[in-house]
N, C-alpha and C positions, 0 to 999 in steps of 0.2 A: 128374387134377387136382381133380377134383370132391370124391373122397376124399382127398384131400391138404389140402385144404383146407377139407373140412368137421372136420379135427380142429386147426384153429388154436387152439382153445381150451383143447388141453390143452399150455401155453408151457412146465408145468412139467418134460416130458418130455425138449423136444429144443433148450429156449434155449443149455445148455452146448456142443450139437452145433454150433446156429446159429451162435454164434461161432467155431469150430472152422473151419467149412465160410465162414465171411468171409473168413478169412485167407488158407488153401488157394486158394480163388477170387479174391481180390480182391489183397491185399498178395505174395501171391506171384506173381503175375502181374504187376506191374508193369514187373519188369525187362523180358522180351518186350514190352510192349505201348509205354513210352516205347523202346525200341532200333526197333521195327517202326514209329511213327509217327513217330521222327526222320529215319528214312531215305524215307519219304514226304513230310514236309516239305522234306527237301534237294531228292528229285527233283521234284518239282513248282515249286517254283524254280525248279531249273535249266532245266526244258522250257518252263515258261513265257515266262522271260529269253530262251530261243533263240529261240520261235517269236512273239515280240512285237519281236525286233530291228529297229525302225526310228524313225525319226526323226521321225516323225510320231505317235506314240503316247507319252505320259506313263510313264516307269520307274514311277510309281505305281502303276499299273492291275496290275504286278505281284501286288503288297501285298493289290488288288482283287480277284484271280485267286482266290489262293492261299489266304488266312483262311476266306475263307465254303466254298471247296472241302475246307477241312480240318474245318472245323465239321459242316456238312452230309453229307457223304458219306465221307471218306478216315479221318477220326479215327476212326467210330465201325464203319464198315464191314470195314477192315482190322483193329480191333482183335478184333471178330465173330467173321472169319475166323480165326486164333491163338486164340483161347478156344475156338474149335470142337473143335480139335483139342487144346489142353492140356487144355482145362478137362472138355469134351465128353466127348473119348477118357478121360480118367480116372476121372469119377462112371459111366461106364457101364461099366466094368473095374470096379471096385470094385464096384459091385453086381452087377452078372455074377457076379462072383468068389464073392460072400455067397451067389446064388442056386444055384448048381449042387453047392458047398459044402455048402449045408443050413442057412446060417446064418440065413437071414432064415425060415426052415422054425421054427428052434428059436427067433426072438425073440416068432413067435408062438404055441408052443407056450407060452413064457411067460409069457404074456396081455399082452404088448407091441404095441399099433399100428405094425405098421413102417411104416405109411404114412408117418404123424406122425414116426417117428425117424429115419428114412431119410430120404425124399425131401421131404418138404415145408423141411427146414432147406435140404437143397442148392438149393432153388428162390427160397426169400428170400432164402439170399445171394448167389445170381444176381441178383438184382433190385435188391438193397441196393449191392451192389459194380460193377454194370457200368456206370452214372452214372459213380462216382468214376473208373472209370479211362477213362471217354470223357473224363473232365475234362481227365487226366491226359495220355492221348495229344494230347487239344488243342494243349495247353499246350507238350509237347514239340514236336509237329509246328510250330504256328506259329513258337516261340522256334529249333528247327533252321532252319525257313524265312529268317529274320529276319539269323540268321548265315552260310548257306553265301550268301543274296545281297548279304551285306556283305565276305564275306570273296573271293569271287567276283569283285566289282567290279562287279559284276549293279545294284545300288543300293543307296543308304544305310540304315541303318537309319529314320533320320527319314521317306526318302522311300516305305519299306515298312508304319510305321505309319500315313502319312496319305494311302494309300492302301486301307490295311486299314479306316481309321474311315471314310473319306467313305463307303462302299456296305456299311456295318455293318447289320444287323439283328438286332434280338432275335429278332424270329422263328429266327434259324439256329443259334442254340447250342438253342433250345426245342424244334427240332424234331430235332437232332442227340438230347438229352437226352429223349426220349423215342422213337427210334430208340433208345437202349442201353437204356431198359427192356425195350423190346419183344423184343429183340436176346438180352439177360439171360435171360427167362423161356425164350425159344424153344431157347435151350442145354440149360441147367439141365431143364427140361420133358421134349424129347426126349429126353437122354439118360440120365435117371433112368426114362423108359421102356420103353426098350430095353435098360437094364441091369439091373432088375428082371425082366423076363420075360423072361429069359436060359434059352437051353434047350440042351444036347448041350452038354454039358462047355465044356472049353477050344477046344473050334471054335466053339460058342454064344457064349463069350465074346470071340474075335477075331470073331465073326461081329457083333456085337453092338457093339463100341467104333468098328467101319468104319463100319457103318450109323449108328450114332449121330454121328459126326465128317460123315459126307456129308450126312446127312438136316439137319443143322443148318445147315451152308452153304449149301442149296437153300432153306431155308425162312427165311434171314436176304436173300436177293436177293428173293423175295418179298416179306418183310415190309416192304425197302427201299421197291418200287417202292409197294405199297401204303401205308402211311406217308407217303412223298412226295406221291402222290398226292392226297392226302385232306388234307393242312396244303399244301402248298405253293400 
């Protein structure tokens, strides 16, 4: 990372890439990551609705449950885990693939930086893009929420937003949104690592896209708990 980013200054290299690598990471990912945070918003609803049934508890406190548990933890964590593996497993396959190949051999026999062309693009648009689609799963998850407990009979919609604003914090989309940076880097990071120093062919390379998909999910539960820790 140190060489990755000691050649930010040469933009005019790898900006055409940088875009490239937003899209691939960020807009193509969208469909998985609102499908995977709708269906976390339904179920969290729904467990919540069961395991709050009674009469003596406000149907609001639903609304109370579920937003900030979406914010904080379920939007940005689940969406984590699915970028580990699409996004993860891909940038380390592809560079795997360059490396054993020969071709990242030949960009620098060209007097090419691979560092700069390669990985440092795939790492800002980790960083750039994985905000937007914590944003995104947010939004899906709470607005799934909002319907499967209207359509449920669980509570109205009125009584799910004014239970979601009364115990609102800024603090919890801030610390959600920098959890997806953090979240961002440690993808992109990792698995531009391991897919770079890719060694023994096509077992390097399937050896290389697992470790890179596992090692990202081990080290997003960490960064959880530490992040948490540290703002909460």
């Amino acid at each position: 990372m140190g060489r990755a980013f000691a050649s930010i200054d040469e933009i005019r290299m790898y900006w055409k890439n940088l875009f490239i690598q937003m899209v691939r990471i960020g807009i193509d990912s969208v469909p998985i990551v609102a499908l995977a945070a709708a269906f976390s918003g339904a179920v969290l609803t729904v467990q919540t609705a069961y395991q709050l049934e009674t009469p003596f508890i406000p149907k609001t406190i639903i609304g109370s449950i579920v937003a900030p548990s979406i914010m904080l933890e379920l939007g940005v964590v689940v969406a984590g885990f699915i970028l580990a593996g699409r996004v993860g497993a891909r940038i380390a396959a592809e560079l795997g693939t360059m490396r054993v190949s020969e071709q990242i051999d030949a960009l620098e026999v060209m007097g090419l930086n691979s560092i700069a062309y390669l990985i440092l693009p795939r790492v800002l648009a980790g960083i750039i893009m994985f905000p937007m689609l914590y944003i995104v799963s947010c939004i899906v998850g709470i607005g799934t929420g909002i319907f499967t407990g209207h359509i449920g009979g669980f509570l109205s919609v009125s009584e799910f937003l004014e239970g979601a604003r009364q115990f609102f914090s800024l603090l919890d989309p801030l610390i959600g949104f920098v959890k997806s940076l953090t979240f961002g880097f440690i993808i992109t990071s990792v698995s531009c690592y391991k897919g770079y120093y890719t060694t023994s062919g096509a077992v390097g390379v399937g050896d290389s896209t697992t470790q890179a998909a596992v090692l990202s999910c081990v080290f997003i539960l960490v960064a959880d708990l530490i992040v948490a820790t540290l703002l909460l």
